[in-house]
C-alpha positions in Angstrom: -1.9 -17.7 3.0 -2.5 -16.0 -0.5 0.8 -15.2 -1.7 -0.5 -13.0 -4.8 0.8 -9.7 -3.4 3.7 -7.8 -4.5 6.1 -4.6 -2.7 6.5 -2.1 -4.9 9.5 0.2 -3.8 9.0 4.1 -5.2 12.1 5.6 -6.5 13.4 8.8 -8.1 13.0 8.4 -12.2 10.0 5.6 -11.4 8.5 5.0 -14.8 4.8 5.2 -15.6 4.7 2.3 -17.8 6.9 0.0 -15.3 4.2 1.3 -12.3 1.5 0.1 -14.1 2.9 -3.1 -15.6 3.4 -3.7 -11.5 -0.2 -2.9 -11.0 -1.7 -5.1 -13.5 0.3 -8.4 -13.0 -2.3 -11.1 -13.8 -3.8 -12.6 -10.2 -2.1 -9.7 -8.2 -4.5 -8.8 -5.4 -2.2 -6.8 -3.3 0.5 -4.0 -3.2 2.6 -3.2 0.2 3.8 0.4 -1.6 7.1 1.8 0.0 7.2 5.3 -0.1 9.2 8.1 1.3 9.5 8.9 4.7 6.1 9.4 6.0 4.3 8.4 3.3 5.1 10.7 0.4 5.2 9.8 -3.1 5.4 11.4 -6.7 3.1 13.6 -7.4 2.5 12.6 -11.1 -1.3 12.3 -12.1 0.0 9.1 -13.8 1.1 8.3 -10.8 -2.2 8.7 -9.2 -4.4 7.5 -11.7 -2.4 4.1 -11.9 -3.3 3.5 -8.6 -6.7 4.8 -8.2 -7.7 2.6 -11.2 -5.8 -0.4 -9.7 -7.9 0.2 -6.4 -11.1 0.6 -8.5 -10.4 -3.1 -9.8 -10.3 -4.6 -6.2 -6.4 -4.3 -5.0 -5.6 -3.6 -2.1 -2.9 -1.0 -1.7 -1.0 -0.7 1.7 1.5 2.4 2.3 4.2 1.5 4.0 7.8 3.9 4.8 11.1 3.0 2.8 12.8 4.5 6.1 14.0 2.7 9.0 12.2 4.7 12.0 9.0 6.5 11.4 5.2 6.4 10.0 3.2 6.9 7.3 1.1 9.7 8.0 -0.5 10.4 4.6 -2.5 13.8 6.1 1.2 15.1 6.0 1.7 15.9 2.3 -0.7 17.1 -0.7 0.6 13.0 -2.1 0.0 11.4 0.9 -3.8 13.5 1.2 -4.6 12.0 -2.3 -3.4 8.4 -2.0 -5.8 8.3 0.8 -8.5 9.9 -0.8 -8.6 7.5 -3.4 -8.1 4.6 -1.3 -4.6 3.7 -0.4 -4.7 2.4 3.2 -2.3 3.8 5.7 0.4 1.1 7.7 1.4 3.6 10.0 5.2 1.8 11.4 4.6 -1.4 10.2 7.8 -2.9 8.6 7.3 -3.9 4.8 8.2 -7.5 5.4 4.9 -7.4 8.4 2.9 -5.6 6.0 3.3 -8.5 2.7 3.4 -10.8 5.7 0.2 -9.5 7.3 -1.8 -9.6 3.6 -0.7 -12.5 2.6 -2.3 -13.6 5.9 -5.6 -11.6 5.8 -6.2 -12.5 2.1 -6.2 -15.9 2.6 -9.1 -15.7 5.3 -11.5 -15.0 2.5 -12.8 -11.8 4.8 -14.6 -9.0 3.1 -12.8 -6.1 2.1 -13.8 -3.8 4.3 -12.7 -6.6 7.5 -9.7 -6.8 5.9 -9.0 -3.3 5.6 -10.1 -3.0 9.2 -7.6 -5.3 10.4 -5.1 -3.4 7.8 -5.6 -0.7 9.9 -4.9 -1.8 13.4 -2.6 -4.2 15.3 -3.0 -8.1 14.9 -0.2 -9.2 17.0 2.0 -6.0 17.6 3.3 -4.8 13.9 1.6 -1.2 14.3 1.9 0.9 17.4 -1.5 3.3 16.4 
């Protein structure tokens, strides 16, 4: 288990230096990233750009839903099309404690990053229903 991931709960009034204090903790290799409903989040190009260069530099950025029912489907909203586009990797229903769970997991496997982001991607042991 590699326990250098982090959740990273989007709210209203989110600030961009917080965000990206977050995204640069030293040794952090991971982000489970709750946003709203089905994977919508601001719209900011701080916002964006925070992530995108996080990504760049090797994290791994999971989208998970702050609600209780539901699924990230980032083709939804004009957010969700661009987190995707630059990276962020859908977790469909999976619940934030399986997603940190399911990283920690992966990461300490020592797969490659595209493996891991297979796996991301699809069911291990029932946490997604894709």
């Amino acid at each position: 288990m590699d326990t250098r991931v982090a959740v990273i709960k989007i709210f209203p009034g989110l600030q961009p230096d917080l965000f990206e204090a977050m995204l640069s903790l030293p040794g952090l290799k991971a982000v489970v990233l709750e946003t709203y409903g089905s994977g919508n989040a601001p719209t900011a190009e701080w916002f964006i750009e925070a992530l995108e260069k996080a990504i760049k530099n090797d994290m791994i950025v999971v989208n998970v839903s702050q609600c209780r029912a539901g699924s990230v489907t980032m083709d939804r909203y004009e957010t969700g099309i661009k987190l995707q586009h630059i990276g962020v990797i859908s977790g469909y229903d999976i619940t934030t404690e399986a997603a940190l769970t399911k990283l920690m997991y992966l990461l300490g496997q020592n797969i490659g990053r595209n493996r891991l982001k297979e796996y991301l991607s699809s069911p291990i042991r029932g946490e997604i229903t894709v």
